[in-house]
N, C-alpha and C positions, 0 to 999 in steps of 0.2 A: 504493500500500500504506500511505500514512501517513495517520494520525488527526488529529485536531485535538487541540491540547492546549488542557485547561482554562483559559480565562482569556486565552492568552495566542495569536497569531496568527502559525504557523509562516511566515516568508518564504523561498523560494527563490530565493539567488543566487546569480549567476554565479561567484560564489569556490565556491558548495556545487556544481554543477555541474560545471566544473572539476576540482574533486578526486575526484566521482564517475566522471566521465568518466576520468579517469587510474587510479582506485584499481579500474573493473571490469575494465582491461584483463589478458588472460591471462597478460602477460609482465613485471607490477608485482608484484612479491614483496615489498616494502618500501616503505613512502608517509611519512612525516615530517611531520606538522603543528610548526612552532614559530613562536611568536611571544608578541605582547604578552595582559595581561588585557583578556577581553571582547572577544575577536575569533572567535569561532563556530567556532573550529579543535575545543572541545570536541565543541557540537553534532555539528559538518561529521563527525566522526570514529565519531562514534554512527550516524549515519544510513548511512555509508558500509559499517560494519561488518555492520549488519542486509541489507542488500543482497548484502555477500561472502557471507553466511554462505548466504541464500538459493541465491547463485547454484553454490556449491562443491559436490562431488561428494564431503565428506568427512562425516560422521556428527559429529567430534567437534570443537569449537571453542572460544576461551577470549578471558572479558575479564579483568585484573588490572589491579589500582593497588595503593596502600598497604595499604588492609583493605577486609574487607567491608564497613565503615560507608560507604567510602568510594565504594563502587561502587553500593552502594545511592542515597547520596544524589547521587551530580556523573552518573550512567548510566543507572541501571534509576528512577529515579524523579522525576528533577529534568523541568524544564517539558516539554521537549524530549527524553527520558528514554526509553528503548527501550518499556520498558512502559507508557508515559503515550501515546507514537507510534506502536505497534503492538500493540495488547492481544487483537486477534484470533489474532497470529501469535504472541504468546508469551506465556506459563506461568511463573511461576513452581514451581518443586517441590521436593521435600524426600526425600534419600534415606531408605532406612529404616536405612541403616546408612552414616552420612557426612552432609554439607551440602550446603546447597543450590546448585542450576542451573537453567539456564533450560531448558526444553521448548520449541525453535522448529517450527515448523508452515510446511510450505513448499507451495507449489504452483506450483513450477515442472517440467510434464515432463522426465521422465528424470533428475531429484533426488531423495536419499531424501525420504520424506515428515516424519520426524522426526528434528530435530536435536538436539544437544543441547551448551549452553554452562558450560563448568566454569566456577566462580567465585573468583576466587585472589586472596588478599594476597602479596604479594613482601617485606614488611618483615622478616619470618624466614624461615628454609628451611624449617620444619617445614610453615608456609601451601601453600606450594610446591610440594612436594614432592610433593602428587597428583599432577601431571603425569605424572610419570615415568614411563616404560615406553611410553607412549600415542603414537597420530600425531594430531597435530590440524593442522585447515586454517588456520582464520582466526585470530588472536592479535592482541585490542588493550589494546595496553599503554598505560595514562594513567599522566602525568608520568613519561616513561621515566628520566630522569633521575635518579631515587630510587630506580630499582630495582638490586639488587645485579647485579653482573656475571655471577655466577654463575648465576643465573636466566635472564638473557636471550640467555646462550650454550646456557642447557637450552632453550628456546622455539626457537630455530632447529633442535636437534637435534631436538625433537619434529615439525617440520614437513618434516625431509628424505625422508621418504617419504609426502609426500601429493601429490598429482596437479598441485593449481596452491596453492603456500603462498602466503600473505599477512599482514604484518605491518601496522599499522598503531599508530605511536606519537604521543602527543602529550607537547610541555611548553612552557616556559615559559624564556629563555635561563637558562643556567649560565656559571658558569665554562671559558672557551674551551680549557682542558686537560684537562677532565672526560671519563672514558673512553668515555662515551657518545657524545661528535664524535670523539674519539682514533682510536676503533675500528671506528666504522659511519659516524656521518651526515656525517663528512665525506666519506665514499664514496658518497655517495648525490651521481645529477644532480639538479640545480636549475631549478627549474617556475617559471615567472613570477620577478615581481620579487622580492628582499629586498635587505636593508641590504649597501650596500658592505664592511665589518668581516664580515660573514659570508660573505659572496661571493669576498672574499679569502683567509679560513680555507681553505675549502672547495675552494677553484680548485688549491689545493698538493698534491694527493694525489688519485694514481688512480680512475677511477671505476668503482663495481661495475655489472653487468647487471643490469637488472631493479629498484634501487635509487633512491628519488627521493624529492624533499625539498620541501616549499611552505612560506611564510613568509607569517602572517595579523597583521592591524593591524587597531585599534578600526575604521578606516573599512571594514573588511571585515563589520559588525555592520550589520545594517539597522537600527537601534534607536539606534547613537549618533549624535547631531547633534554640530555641532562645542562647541558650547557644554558634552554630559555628557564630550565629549572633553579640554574645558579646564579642567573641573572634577575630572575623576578624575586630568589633569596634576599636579596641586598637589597630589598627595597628600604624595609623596616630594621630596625636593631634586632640582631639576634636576642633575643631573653624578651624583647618589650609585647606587649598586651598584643598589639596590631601583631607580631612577627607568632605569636603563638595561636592565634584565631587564623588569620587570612595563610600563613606558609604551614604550618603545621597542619592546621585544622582541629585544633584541640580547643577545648573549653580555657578560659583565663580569668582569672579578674584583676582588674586593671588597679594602679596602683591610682594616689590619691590625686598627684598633679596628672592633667589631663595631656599637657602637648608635650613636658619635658626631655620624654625620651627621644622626641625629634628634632631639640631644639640645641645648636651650636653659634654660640656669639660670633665665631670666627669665617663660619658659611653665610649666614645668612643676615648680621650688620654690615653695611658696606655704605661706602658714600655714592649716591646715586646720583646719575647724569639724566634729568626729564629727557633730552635728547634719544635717550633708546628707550623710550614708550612712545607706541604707538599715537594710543588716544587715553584719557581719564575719567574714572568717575570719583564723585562723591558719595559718602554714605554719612549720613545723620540718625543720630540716637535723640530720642527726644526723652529724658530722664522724668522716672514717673517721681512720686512728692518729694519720696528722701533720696533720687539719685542725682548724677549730673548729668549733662550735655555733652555730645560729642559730634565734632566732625573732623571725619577722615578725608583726604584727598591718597586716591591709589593709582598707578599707570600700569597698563595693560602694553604687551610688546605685542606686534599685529598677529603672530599664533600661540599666543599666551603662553607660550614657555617660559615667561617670567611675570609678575606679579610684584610693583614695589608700589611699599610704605611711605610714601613722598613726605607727606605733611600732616598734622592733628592739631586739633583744638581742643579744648575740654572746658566746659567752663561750667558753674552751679548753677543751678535751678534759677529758674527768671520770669519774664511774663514773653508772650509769643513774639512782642515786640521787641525785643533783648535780641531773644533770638534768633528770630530775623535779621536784623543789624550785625550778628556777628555772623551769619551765615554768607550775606552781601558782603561784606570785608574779606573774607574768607576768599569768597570767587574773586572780587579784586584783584587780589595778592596775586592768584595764577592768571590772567582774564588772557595773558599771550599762548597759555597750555589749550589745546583741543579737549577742553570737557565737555563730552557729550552727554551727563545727567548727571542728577541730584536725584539718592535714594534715601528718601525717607522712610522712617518708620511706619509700616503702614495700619499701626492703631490709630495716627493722626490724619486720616481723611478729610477732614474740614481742612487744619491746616494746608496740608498739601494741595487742597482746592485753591485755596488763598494765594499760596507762592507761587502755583505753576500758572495764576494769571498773571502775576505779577512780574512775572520772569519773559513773557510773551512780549514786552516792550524793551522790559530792563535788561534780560539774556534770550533774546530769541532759540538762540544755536543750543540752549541747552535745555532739556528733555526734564521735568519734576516727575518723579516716578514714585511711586508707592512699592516699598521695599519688598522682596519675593525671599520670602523668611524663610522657607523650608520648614521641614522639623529640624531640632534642636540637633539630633544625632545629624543630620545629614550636613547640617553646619559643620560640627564639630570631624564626623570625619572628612569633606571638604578639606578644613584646615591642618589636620594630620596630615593628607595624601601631598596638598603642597606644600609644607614642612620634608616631608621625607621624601621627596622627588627635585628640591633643590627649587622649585616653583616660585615660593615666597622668598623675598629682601623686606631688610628696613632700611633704612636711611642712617644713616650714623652722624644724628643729628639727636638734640635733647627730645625731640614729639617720635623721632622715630624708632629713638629705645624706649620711651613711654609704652609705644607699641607694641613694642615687643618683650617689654616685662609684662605687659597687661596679659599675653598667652603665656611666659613663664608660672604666675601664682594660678592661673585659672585650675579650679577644683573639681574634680568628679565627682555628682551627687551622691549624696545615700538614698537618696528620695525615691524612688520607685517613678521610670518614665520621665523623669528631670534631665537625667546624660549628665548636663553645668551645670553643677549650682552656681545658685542666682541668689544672694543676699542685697541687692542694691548696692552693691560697692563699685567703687570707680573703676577697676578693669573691668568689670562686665560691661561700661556701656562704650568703652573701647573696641570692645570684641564687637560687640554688635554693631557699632560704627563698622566697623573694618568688613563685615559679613555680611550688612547691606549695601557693599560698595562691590564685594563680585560674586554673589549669588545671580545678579543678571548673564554672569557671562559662566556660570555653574556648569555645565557643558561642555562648555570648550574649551576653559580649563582643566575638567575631567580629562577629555582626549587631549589636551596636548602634556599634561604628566603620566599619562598612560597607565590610565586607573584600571588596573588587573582583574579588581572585582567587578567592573562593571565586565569587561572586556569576557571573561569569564562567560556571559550566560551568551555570545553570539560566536564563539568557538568552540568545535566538537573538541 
């Protein structure tokens, strides 16, 4: 049933057969990819899924990750991509009243002949929340790990009256207390090898029927030789949090400062020339009662292979009109740099309505935007990937090591879904100045430090 994908030369191994052979069986209700980036646990979990869905006696079936963007591009479209690998067997389509789903086309005797796959973000309930009411058979959950608990306790519910349910989750190690092994996959048996630390977790607590767990490693990639293996090594510190989840594929918990293990005064303060950037943005932190103000100025080089800390401001809490005035000062200073926007905070909607008229006279050329926040984690790994790909400079100037002790003290919450704590202290609204200055160009920055884990779900 599978297609060739464009460009690139689908292999079948023995780890993908393996997991097929376990994940067709009648009596696997639950199957667990984890492991390291770039080990085909993405792929393996796509192809497995198109098969469940085939082979189920249930009408109704679901993939979910973070958002639709994300399903679209690591699932329904990437090289190896349900729709890239099977185009005759499935449709995309569009309700007339609601979003889109897949149309699968089966032709297996005594299956219905039409399936049909809901398409769910888990990052709020509201995404979600179509489920409800519904029996669906097959359910793939990617980076289960991010999803709320409350969802994936609805996914089980939604499957307790279907004929043979099937879950199939993938990620990427966490933190070894994370509810996600707390509550399931440490109840799941264990398929071939994995890492003794995981094997130990796991071995403490009963195991469910029908529940089972596989652990994939780069040599599980037909594509990496040892050598893209020794090379994607070095990305992170050997021993640090990142080097033990993303190259190992092992559970971690991360120590208390958040970027330190990727941070060298000697690489990454330098005195910077605006000359090799491109173009620039701003990003404004607007400080809630007991925080401060901040604006960053940052340059972008035209394939974002570099990232610098030009210039900051900080200043205390004031009324809109202060802040206005230090903002217009601000762009002054640069007015001869190509800034093409100001990111603000985007809680302050009214203001930003405010400046980005005011800016139509006063700075045409430059763009008022309403900051693209991410979540917290996706910030913060962001900031890791260009920390440890050489990405990020500061300025070796008094605002530009401001800058860059502001990511040295930064904390790892205790808080449950926090990632940074946040106490209102003055590095936090540095951070966030700095993170609504290149979450616009989040992307393309991604690809040009050549984010592994992304890169991971669109190679076999």
């Amino acid at each position: 049933m599978m297609a060739a994908s464009a460009g690139k030369k689908f292999i079948v191994t023995d780890k993908l057969l393996d997991a097929m052979s376990v994940g067709l069986r009648d009596n696997v209700h639950l199957l667990v990819f984890e492991g390291t980036i770039r080990s085909i646990k993405t792929v393996t979990s796509i192809q497995l899924f198109f098969e469940a869905v085939q082979d189920s006696n249930e009408r109704l079936h679901l993939i979910a990750a973070e958002n639709l963007d994300a399903i679209r591009d690591n699932i329904l479209t990437s090289d190896f991509g349900l729709e890239v690998m099977h185009p005759k067997y499935i449709k995309r389509r569009r309700e007339e009243i609601g979003g889109y789903y897949l149309e699968v086309c089966c032709d297996i005797p005594g299956r219905p002949k039409l399936k049909k796959v809901l398409l769910c973000g888990y990052s709020t309930a509201r995404d979600w929340r179509k489920i409800l009411g519904k029996t669906i058979g097959v359910i793939l959950v990617d980076e289960v790990n991010n999803a709320n608990k409350q969802f994936i306790d609805e996914c089980f519910a939604r499957q307790a009256s279907a004929d043979r349910p099937f879950a199939i989750w993938t990620l990427n190690g966490d933190v070894p207390t994370h509810y996600i092994y707390q509550d399931y996959i440490n109840r799941c048996n264990i398929i071939g090898d994995c890492p003794a630390s995981i094997r130990a977790d796991m071995n403490k607590v009963e195991k469910e029927p029908g529940w089972y767990y596989m652990h994939f490693t780069m040599q599980d990639n037909p594509i990496m030789t040892s050598e893209k293996i020794a090379r994607i090594s070095n990305v992170y510190p050997a021993g640090s949090y990142y080097y033990t989840i993303k190259i190992l594929g092992e559970r971690g918990s991360p120590g208390q400062l958040l970027y330190i293990d990727y941070m060298d005064p000697k690489h990454h303060i330098k005195p910077l020339d605006v000359r090799n950037y491109h173009h620039f943005g701003i990003g404004f932190d607007i400080g809630a009662t007991r925080a401060t103000n901040t604006i960053s100025l940052w340059g972008f080089r035209h394939d974002y292979t570099k990232v610098g800390g030009i210039d900051k401001m900080t200043f205390q809490q004031c009324g809109y009109q202060q802040k206005t005035q230090h903002l217009i000062a601000f762009i002054k200073r640069y007015k001869h740099l190509n800034i093409r926007y100001v990111s603000i905070d985007s809680a302050e909607l009214n203001y930003i309505a405010d400046i980005r008229t005011m800016f139509k006279t006063m700075f045409p050329h430059i763009e008022v935007i309403a900051s693209y926040k991410a979540t917290i984690k996706q910030r913060v790994d962001l900031g890791i990937i260009m920390l440890s790909h050489g990405v990020l400079e500061f300025n070796d100037t008094t605002e530009g090591r401001d800058i860059y002790d502001a990511f040295m003290v930064a904390k790892r919450s205790e808080k449950p879904n926090e990632v940074r704590e946040d106490l209102n202290e003055r590095h936090n609204d540095i951070i966030d100045s700095s993170e609504y200055a290149w979450t616009r160009h989040m992307n393309a920055i991604l690809r040009a430090a050549k984010d592994y884990d992304r890169l991971d779900r669109q190679v076999a």
